[in-house]
N, C-alpha and C positions, 0 to 999 in steps of 0.2 A: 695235715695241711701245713702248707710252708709260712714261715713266720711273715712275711710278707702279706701272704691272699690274708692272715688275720689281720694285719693291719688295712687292707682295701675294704675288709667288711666294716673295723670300726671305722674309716675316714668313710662308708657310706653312710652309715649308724650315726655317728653325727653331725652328716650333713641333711640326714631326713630330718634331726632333730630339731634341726637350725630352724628347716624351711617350716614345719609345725609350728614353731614359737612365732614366725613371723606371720602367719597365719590368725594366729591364736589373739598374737599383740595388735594386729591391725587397727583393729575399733577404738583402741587407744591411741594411735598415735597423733590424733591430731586435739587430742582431750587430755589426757592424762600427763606426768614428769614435766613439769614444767622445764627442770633443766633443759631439756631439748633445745626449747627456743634459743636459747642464747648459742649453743655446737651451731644450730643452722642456721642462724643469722652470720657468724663468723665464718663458717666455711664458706658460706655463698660471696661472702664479703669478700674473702681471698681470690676466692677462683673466679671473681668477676673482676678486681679493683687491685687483690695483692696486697691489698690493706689490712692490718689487723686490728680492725674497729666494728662496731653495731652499726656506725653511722658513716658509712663508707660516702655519704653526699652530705656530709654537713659541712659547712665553709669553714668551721674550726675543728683540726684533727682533734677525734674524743678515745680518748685510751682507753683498753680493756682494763679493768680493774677486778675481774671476777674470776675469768679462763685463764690458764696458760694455754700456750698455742698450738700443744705437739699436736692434737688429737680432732683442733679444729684445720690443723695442716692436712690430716689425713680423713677428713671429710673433705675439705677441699681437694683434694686428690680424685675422691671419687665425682662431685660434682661434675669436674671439670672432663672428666674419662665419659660419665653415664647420664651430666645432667642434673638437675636439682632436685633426687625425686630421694626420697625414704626408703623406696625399696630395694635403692641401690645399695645403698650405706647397708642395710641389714645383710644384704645377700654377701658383701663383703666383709662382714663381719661373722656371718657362718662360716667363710673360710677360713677367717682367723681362728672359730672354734676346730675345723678342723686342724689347724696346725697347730694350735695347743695341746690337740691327743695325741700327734705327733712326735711335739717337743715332751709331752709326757713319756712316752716311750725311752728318748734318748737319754732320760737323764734316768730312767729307772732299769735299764736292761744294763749298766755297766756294774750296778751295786746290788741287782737282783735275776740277773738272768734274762732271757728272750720271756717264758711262758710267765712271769710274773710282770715284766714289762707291757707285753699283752695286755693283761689283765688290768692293768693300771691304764692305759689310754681306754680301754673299753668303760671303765667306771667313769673316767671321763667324760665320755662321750655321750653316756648316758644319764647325768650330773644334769637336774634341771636348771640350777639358777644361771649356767652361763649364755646356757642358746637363751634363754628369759631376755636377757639386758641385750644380746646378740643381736635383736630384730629391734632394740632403742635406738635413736642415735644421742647415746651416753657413752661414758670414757669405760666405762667399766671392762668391757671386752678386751677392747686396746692397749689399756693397762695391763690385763693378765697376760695379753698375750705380749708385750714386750719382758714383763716382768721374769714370767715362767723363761723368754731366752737368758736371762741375767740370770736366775739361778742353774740352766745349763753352762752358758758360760762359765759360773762361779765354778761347778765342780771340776769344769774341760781343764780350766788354766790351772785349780789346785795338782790337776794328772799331770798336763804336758808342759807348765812353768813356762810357758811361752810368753812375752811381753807382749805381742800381736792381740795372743787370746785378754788380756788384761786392759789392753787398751781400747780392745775392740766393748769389754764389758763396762768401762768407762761411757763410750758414748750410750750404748744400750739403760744405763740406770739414767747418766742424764735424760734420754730420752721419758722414762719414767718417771723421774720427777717432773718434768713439763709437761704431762698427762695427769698425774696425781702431788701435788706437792708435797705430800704427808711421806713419801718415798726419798725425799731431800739427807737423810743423814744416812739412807740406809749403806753408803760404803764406807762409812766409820763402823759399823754395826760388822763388816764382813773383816775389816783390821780388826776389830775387838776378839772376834772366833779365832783369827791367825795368832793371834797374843796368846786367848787362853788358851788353843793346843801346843802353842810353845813351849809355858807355862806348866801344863797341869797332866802333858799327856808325852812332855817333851819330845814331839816329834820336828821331823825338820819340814820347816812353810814355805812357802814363796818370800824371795827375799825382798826389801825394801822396793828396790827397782821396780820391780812387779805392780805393787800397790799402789808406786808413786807415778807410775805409765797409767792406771786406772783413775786416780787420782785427778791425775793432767787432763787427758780427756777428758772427764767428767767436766769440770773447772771450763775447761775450753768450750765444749758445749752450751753451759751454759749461760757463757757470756752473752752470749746478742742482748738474752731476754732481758739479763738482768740492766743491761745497755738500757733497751726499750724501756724497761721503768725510773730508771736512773734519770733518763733525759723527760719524760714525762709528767711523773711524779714528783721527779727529787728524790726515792728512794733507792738503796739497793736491796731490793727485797724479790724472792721469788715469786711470792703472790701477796700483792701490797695491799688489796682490800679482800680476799677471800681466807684471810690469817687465822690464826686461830682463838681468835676473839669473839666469833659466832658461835664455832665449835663448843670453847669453855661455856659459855653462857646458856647453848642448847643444853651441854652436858650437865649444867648445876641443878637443871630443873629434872633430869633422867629420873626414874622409876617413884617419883613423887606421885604419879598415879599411870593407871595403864596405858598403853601406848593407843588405843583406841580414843580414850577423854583427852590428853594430852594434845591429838591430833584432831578431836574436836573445837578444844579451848584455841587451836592457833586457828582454826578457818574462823572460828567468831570473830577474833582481834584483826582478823585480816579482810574480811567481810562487811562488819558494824562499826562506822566511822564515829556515831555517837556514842561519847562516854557512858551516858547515863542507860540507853537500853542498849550497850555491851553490859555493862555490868549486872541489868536486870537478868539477862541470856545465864550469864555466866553461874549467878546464883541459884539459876533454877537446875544448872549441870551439877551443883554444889550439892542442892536439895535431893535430887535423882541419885545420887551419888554416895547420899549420906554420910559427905566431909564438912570439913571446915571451907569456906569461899576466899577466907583470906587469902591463902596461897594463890587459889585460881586467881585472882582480881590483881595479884602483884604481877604473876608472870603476864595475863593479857594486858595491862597496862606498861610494863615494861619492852612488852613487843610490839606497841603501836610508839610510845615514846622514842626508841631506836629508829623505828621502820621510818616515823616522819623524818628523820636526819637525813635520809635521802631520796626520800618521794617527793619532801617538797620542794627543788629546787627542779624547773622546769626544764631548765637548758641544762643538754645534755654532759657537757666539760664540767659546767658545776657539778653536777650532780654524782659522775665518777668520782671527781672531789671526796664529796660528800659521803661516797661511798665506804671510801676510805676512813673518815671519823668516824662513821657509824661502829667499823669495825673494833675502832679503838675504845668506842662506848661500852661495846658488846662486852670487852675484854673488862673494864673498870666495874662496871655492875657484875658480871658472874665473879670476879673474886670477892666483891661486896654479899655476894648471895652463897659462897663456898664460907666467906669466914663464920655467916651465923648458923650454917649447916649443922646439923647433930650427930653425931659420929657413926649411929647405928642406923640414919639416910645416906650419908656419906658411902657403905658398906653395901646396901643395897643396893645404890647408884651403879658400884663399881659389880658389885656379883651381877645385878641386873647386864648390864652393859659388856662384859666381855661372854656371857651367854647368850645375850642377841650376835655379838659382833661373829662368834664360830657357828651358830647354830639358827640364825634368827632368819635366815630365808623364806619366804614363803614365792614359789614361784605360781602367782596365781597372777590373772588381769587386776590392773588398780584399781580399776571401775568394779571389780566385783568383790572386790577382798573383806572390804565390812557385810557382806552377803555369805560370805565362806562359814561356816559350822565351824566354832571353836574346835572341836575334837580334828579335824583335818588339816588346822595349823597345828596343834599340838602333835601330830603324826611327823608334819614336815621338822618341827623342829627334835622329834625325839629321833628322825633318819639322821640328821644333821650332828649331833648329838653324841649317837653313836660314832658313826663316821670321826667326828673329832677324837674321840677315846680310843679306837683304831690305830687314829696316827700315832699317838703318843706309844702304841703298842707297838707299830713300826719303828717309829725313832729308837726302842728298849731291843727291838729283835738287831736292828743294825750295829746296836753299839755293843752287844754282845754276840754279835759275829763280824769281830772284830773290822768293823766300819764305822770306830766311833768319828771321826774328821767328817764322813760325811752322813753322819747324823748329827752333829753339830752344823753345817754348813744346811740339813734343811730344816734346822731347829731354827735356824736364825728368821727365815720369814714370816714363821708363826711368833714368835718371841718378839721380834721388830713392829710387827703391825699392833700386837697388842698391849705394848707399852709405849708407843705412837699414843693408840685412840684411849687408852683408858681413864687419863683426865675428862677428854671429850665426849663430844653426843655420840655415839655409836651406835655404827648402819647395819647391818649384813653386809652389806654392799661395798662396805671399806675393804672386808678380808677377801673377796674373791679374788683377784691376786694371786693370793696366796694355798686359795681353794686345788689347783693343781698337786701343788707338794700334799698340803693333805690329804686328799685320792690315792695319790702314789703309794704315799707312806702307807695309808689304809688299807692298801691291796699288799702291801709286803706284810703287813702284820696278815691279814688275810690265808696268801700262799704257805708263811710260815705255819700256822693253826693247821691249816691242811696239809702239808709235808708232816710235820708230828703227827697229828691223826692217822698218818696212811701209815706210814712207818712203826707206829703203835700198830696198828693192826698184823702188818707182818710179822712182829714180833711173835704177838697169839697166836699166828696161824700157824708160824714154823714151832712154838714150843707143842701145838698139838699134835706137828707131826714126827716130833721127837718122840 
């Protein structure tokens, strides 16, 4: 079968996949991810007003402090084409899952072949956790799927040295990072690779011009937004209240207990307005639990003491405001809560935390996931798992078959995301992104395994017929 008809089977393969998930997500969508609320109020805001506010009729313009706007751009895209419905946005975002097995393909048929390439879009496609967030209307989708073209691009420009291709990957990361800000440094992260193959592999890079046309766009792109905060805020900052002052301060509390109590202790604090029977709640988690409460009582009390900084200001310009210091609170307690850390929490924090962030997917409904059977998230996370150990087996087969430039160049997205999140609270949901390259990678170590086995075997066959 021609390389093509297997590419029409995987873009059918995960386009049934897409339409399942949204199926599956339905019952959720108007219950579950709270994020939601805030993508659909913003894109409707656009595509009705062109405003980029919550409160598109309030008599004083009230700034976003939480979104950046790439992704509520392209919800309003769809609004404004199908209308304000959810089912649009998902069905649009299955297509984006299929052009990710697409761009999966492109970037893996030049450093592994047509039938290994194949094979890399078809794991794709069949890759739960991305049709999962596909039928949300969450960034997650949209991110990978810009992302995965920035790391085609990354490899297209290192081939053809084109300034075109370099500028064009400037706006693509800008775009990126106005969907996910934590993507904000990553093209210093892809100069840092040009350095060290300069450096350590002495090979010849794309010259300055190259980086600094990537550079420029970037930069250019991002102007408006940071305009938009500049004039509203007063800062120049990419995301001036969703910084990474929540993230530290989720993170300081990581693997302090499981991620089940953890996520019970914050619906209590977010739940029980009275101190006195929050804390009765909390000690009976404590007693169930068979810990100490002190911890529990610190972090719910430090999560209703922040939360008030911006719940209680009515009107809504304050309360963006407000937004804003909170984040700055968040940021001053989690180092207050890192410095009295103990070195061997601190370790499990971080082991904890980069084994969720590659492995911690569970693509189940959120309305049924504390109903899930332990043994069947530990199944999803030991799939995931593997899959990671995989890649890293791809990145070793590339670099000794003489492709180390571009097993460093798709080293960098796993290496970049995970020294990003690893101070931070860490999601699953941070790395998918990045979940493409590591599919890819996973099916060339894959092919490789099987090319030696097969060829092992001829071996035997021809010495028996010596």
């Amino acid at each position: 079968m021609r390389v093509s008809r297997w590419l029409a089977v995987v873009c059918v393969a995960a386009a049934l996949n897409g339409a399942a998930f949204i199926e599956y997500q339905r019952p959720d969508w108007t219950t579950q991810w709270s994020d939601q609320d805030g993508y659909q109020r913003l894109g409707e805001s656009l595509a009705r007003t062109g405003k980029f506010t919550r409160f598109p009729d309030a008599p004083r313009f009230v700034p976003e402090v939480i979104r950046t706007p790439a992704y509520p751009l392209f919800v309003a895209a769809i609004y404004t084409i199908a209308g304000v419905r959810h089912g649009a946005v998902a069905a649009a975002q299955t297509l984006l899952f299929v052009l990710i097995c697409l761009l999966v393909f492109a970037i893996t048929r030049p450093v592994a072949g047509d039938a290994t390439a194949v094979g890399a879009a078809a794991l794709t496609a069949l890759f739960p956790p991305i049709p999962y967030f596909a039928a949300l209307v969450m960034t997650e989708v949209w991110t990978t799927f810009l992302f995965t073209i920035g790391v085609w691009l990354t490899l297209r420009g290192w081939s053809d040295r084109s300034p075109r291709t370099f500028a064009a990957l400037g706006v693509v990361l800008a775009a990126t990072a106005l969907s996910r800000p934590a993507f904000v440094l990553y093209p210093f992260a892809l100069i840092a690779v040009a350095a060290l193959v300069r450096l350590a592999v002495s090979r010849e890079v794309p010259g300055a011009g190259r980086w600094a046309a990537m550079l420029a766009t970037f930069a250019i792109a991002l102007t408006p937004w940071l305009t938009y905060n500049y004039v509203n805020l007063g800062r120049v900052t990419l995301s001036p209240a969703g910084g990474v002052g929540r993230g530290l301060w989720e993170g300081s509390w990581q693997a302090t207990w499981s991620g089940r109590v953890q996520n019970e202790l914050t619906h209590l604090a977010d739940d029980i307005e009275d101190r006195g029977a929050l804390d009765a709640q909390v000690r009976a988690v404590a007693a169930r639990e068979h810990v100490d409460p002190g911890p529990m009582l610190d972090y719910v009390h430090q999560w209703e003491d922040i939360r008030e900084i911006w719940t209680t200001p009515t009107d809504p310009v304050e309360r963006a405001a407000a937004r804003v210091a909170a984040d700055q609170e968040y940021g001053r307690v989690a180092m207050a809560n890192l410095r009295r850390d103990s070195l061997a929490h601190l370790g499990a924090r971080l082991a904890r935390g980069v084994f969720v962030l590659w492995a911690g997917d569970i693509p189940i409904r959120y309305s049924d996931i504390n109903r899930t059977p332990p043994i069947v998230i530990r199944f999803f996370w030991a799939v995931q798992a593997v899959l990671a150990a995989a890649a890293v087996a791809g990145l070793v087969v590339l670099a000794r078959g003489g492709r180390g430039v571009e097993a460093l160049l798709l080293a960098a997205p796993i290496v970049y995301i995970t020294a990003v999140h690893f101070p931070l609270l860490t999601e699953a949901r941070q790395s998918l992104p990045a979940k493409p390259v590591v599919l890819l990678l996973a099916a060339i170590a894959v092919a490789h395994a099987v090319h030696r086995s097969l060829a092992g075997k001829a071996q035997v066959h021809e010495r028996q017929h010596l």
